[in-house]
C-alpha positions in Angstrom: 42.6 -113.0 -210.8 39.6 -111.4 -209.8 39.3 -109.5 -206.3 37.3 -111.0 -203.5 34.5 -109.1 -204.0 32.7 -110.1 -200.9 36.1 -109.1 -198.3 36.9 -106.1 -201.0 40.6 -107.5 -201.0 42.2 -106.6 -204.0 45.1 -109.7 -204.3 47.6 -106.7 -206.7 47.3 -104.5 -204.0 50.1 -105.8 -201.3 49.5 -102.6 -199.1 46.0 -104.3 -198.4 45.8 -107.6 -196.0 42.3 -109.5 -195.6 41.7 -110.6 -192.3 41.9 -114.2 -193.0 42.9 -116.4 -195.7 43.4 -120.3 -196.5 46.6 -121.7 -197.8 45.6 -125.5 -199.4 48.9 -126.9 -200.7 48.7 -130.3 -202.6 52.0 -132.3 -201.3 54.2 -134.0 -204.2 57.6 -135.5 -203.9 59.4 -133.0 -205.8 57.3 -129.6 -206.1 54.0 -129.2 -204.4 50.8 -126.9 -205.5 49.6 -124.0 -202.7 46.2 -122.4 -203.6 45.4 -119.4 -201.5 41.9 -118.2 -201.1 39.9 -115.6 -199.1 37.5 -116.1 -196.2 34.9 -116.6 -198.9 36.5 -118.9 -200.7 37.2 -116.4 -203.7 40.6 -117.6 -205.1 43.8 -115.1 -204.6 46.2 -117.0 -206.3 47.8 -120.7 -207.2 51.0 -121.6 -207.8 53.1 -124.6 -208.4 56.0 -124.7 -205.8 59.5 -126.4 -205.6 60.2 -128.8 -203.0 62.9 -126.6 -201.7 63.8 -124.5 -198.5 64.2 -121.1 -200.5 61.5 -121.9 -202.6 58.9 -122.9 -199.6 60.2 -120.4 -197.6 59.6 -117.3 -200.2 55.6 -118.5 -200.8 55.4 -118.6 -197.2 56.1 -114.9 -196.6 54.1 -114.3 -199.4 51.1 -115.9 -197.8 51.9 -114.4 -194.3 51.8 -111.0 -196.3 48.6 -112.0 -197.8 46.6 -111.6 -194.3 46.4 -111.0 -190.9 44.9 -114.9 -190.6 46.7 -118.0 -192.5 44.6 -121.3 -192.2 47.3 -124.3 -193.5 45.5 -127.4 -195.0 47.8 -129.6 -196.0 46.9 -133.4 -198.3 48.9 -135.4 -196.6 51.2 -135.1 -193.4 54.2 -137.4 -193.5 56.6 -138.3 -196.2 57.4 -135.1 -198.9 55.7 -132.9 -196.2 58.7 -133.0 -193.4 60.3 -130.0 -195.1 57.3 -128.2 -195.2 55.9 -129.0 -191.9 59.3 -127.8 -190.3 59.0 -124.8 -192.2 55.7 -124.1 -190.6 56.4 -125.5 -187.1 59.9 -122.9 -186.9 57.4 -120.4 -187.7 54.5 -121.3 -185.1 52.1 -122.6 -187.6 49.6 -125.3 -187.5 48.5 -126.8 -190.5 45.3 -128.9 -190.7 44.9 -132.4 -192.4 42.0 -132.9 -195.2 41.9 -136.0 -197.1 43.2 -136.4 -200.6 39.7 -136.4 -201.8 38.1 -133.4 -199.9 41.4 -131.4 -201.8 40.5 -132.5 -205.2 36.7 -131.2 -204.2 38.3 -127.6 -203.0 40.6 -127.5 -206.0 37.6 -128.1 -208.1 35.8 -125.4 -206.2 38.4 -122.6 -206.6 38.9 -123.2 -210.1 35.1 -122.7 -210.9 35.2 -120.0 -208.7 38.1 -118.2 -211.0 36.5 -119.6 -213.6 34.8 -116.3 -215.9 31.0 -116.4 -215.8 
């Protein structure tokens, strides 16, 4: 994926942090879908994710290495998100809440954003 070329953040380069970023993950039963994009709204990467401790667990250091800033949106907040939202609780995050339909607009957004022009 192409660097943020407004916040110069390279997303190979892990010696380099942007100041903030935005994890969206899309909550399923079994494996969920975390999109992580700049400040900007350039995307850094997106991933599909096992519903699992170790699996959760290893994206979120990866995020938390991403920037010095993680904003969590999260589709929905009860049900398959329990693990998840204890995950980011024991860690003193505070995910935010957008509807199912503002998501499926962001998605849309960050994939014609990595789109090539």
């Amino acid at each position: 994926m192409q660097p943020s070329p407004a916040a110069g953040v390279d997303p190979s380069d892990p010696d380099v942090k942007a100041p903030q970023v935005w994890a969206g993950i899309d909550v399923g039963k079994g494996h969920q879908w975390t999109s992580v994009v700049d400040a900007d709204g350039y995307p850094l990467w997106n991933r599909k994710v096992i519903n699992s401790e170790p699996d959760i667990l290893t994206v979120f250091v990866e995020v938390m290495d991403t920037a010095d800033h993680v904003t969590w949106v999260l589709d929905l907040v009860d049900g398959p998100t329990a693990l998840l939202l204890r995950i980011l609780a024991n860690h003193g995050q505070s995910p935010r809440y957008v509807t199912g339909s503002r998501f499926a607009a962001f998605k849309k957004s960050v994939s014609a954003k990595a789109s090539p022009t």
